[in-house]
C-alpha positions in Angstrom: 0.0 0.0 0.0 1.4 3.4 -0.8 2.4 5.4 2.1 2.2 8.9 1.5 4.8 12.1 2.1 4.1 14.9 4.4 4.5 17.8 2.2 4.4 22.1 2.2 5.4 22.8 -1.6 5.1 21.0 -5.3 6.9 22.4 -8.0 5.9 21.8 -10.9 7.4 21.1 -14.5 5.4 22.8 -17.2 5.8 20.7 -20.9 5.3 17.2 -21.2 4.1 17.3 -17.1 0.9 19.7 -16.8 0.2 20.3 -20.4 0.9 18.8 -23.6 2.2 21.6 -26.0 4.2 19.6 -28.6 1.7 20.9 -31.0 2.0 24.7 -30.7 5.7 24.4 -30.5 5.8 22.5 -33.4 3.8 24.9 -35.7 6.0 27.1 -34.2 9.1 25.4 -35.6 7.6 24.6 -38.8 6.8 28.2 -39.7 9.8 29.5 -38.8 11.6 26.6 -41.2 9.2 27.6 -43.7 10.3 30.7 -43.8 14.2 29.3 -44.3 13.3 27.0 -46.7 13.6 23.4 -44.4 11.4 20.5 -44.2 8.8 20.2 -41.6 9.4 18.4 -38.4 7.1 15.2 -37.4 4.7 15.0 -34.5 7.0 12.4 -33.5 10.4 14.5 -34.1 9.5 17.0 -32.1 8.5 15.4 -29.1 12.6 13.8 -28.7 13.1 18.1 -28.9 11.2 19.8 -26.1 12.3 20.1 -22.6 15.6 22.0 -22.4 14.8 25.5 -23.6 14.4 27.5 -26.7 18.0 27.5 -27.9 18.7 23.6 -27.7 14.9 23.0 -29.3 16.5 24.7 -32.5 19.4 22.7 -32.1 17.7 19.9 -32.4 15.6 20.5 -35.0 18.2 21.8 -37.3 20.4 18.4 -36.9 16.9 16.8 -37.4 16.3 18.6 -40.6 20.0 18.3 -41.8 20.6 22.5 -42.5 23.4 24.1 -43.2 25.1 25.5 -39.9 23.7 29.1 -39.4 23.3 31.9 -37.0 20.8 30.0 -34.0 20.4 32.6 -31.6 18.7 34.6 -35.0 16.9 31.4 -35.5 15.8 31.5 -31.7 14.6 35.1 -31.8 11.9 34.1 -34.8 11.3 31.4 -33.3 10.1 33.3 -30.3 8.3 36.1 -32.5 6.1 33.2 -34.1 5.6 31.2 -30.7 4.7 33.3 -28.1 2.3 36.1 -29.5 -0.2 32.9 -29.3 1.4 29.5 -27.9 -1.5 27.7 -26.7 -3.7 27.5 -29.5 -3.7 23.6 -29.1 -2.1 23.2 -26.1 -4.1 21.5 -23.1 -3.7 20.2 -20.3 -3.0 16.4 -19.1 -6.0 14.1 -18.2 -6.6 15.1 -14.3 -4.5 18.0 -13.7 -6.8 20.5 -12.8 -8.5 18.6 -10.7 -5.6 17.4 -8.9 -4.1 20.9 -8.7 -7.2 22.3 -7.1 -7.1 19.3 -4.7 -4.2 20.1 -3.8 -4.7 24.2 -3.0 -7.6 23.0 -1.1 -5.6 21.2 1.0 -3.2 23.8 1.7 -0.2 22.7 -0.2 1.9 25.7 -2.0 2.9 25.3 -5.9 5.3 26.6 -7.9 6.3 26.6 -11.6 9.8 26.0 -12.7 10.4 25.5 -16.6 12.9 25.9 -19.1 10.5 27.6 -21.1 10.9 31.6 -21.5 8.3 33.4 -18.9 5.9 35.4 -20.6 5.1 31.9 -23.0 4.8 30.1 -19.6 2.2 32.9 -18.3 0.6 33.3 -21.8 0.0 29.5 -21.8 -1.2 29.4 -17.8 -3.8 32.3 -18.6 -5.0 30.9 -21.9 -5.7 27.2 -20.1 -7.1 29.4 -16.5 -4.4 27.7 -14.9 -2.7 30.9 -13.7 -4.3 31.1 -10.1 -2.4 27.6 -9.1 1.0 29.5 -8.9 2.0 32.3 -7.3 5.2 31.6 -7.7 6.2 31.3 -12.0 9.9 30.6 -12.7 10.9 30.8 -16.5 14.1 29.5 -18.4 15.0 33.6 -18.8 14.0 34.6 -15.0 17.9 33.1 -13.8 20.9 33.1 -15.7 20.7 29.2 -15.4 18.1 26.5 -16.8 17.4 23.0 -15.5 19.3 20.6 -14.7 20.8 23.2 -12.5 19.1 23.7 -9.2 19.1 27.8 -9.9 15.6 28.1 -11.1 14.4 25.4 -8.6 15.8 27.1 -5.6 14.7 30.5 -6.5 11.1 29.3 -6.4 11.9 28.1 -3.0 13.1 31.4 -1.8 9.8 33.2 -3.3 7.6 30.0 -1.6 9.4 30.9 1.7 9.5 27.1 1.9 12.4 24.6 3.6 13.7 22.8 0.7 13.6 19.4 2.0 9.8 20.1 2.8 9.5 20.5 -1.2 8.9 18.1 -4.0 9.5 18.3 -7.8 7.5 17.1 -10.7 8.7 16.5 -13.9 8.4 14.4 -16.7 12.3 14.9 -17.7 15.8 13.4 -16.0 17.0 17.6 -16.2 14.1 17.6 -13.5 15.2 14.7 -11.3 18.7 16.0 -11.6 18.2 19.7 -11.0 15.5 18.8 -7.7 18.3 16.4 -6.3 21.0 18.8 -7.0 18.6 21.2 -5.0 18.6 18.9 -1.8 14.9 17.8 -3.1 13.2 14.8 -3.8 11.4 14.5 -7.1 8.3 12.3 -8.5 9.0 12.1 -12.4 5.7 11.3 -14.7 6.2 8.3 -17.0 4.0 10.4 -19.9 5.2 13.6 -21.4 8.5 14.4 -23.7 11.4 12.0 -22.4 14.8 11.7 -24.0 15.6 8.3 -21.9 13.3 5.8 -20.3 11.5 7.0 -17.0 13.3 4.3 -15.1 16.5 5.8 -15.5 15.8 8.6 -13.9 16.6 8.2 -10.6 13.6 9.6 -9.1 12.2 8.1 -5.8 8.6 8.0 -7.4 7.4 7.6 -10.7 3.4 8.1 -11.5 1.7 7.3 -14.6 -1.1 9.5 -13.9 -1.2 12.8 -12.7 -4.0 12.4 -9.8 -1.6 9.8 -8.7 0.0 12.8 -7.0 -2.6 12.9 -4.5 -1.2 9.8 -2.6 1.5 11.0 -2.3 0.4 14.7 0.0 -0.3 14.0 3.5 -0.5 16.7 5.7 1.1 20.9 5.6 3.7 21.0 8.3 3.5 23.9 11.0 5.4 26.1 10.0 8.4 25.8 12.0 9.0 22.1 11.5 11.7 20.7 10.4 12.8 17.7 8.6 15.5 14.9 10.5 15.3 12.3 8.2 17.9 12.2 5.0 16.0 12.5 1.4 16.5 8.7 -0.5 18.3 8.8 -3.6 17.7 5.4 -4.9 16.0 3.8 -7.1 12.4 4.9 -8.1 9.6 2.9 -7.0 6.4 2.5 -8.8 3.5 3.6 -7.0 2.1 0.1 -7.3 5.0 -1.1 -5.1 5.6 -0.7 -1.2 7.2 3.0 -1.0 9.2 4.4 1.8 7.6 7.2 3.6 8.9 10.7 5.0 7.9 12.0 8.2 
């Protein structure tokens, strides 16, 4: 039976975790390669792309595409200038995540947003799907001078939150998300859906979830405020939430 984590603060992975926005970002692409004279990407290809960021998205879909080498942080600026006037046209959100987020405000717990995705797409997309009132606290790929998998953006959510980090928990569907939470001192539950580069398994996340209201089991109780944590964070191997789980106090 799964036992459950005592918990003040989720944060929150935005592509390929809460929403599924492969298609907006891949019109995106596809106009901007228009425009340049290169194929389109796939609905497949682009999935294997999202997840670190704007510059290494073009990357990635230049190699995919075969061009020429050229001037990507131009590339990166169109790209922008096409995506983020409207970039949630078809995105949506994941099967249960509304619901679980508001389950989870109800209960008290804080959440933040940390993505590798530029800001103002992050708040266009939150406002556009009405998701904006579920985090106070929005961290963007441009808001730090570092992305994920280093623990900058993470820990500067914590310090808006006015959280304990080891009272926190990260969600993502990406290893830069396990990697970045554990570099933070933070445990991390890591989605098996969404935009992987490896298998979910590999990880190294102490949870993995194949459904988003899965998260539920996993919230206990908000902590006074003043309590604090003894007990070290695991860093083993993930366990399925079908399988016995170790709990925190």
């Amino acid at each position: 039976m799964l036992k459950t984590h005592a918990l003040r603060a989720i944060i929150f992975d935005l592509d390929g975790t809460l929403v599924d926005s492969a298609e907006d970002i891949r019109a995106a692409v596809n106009s901007l390669f228009a425009e340049i004279g290169l194929r389109p990407i796939t609905a497949v290809e682009i999935r294997a792309m999202i997840g670190d960021g704007v510059p290494k998205l073009i990357e990635r879909a230049l190699a995919a595409a075969h061009a020429m080498p050229m001037d990507n942080l131009d590339l990166v600026r169109r790209f922008l200038e096409i995506y983020q006037p409207n970039p949630a046209r078809f995105t949506r959100p994941y099967p249960g995540v509304v619901e679980t987020l508001t389950e989870l405000k109800r209960r008290g717990v804080q959440l933040a947003l940390v993505t590798n995705k530029p800001v103002i797409a992050t708040k266009k997309i939150l406002g556009a799907l009405s998701m904006s009132g579920f985090f106070p606290v929005v961290v963007g790929g441009d808001s730090v001078p570092f992305r994920k998998p280093h623990p900058a953006p993470i820990l500067e959510a914590v310090k808006r939150l006015g959280v304990q980090v080891d009272r926190c928990m990260m969600v993502g569907d990406n290893f830069h998300d396990v990697e970045a939470a554990h570099a933070a001192g933070m445990r991390c539950t890591a989605v098996t859906y969404g935009y992987h580069h490896r298998s979910p398994t590999e990880f190294g996340a102490e949870h993995l979830v194949d459904r988003f209201d899965q998260l539920l089991g996993l919230v206990q109780t908000i902590l006074p405020h003043n309590e604090t944590i003894n007990n070290a964070v695991p860093t083993g191997a993930a366990s399925s939430t079908s399988s016995k789980q170790e709990s925190y106090p």
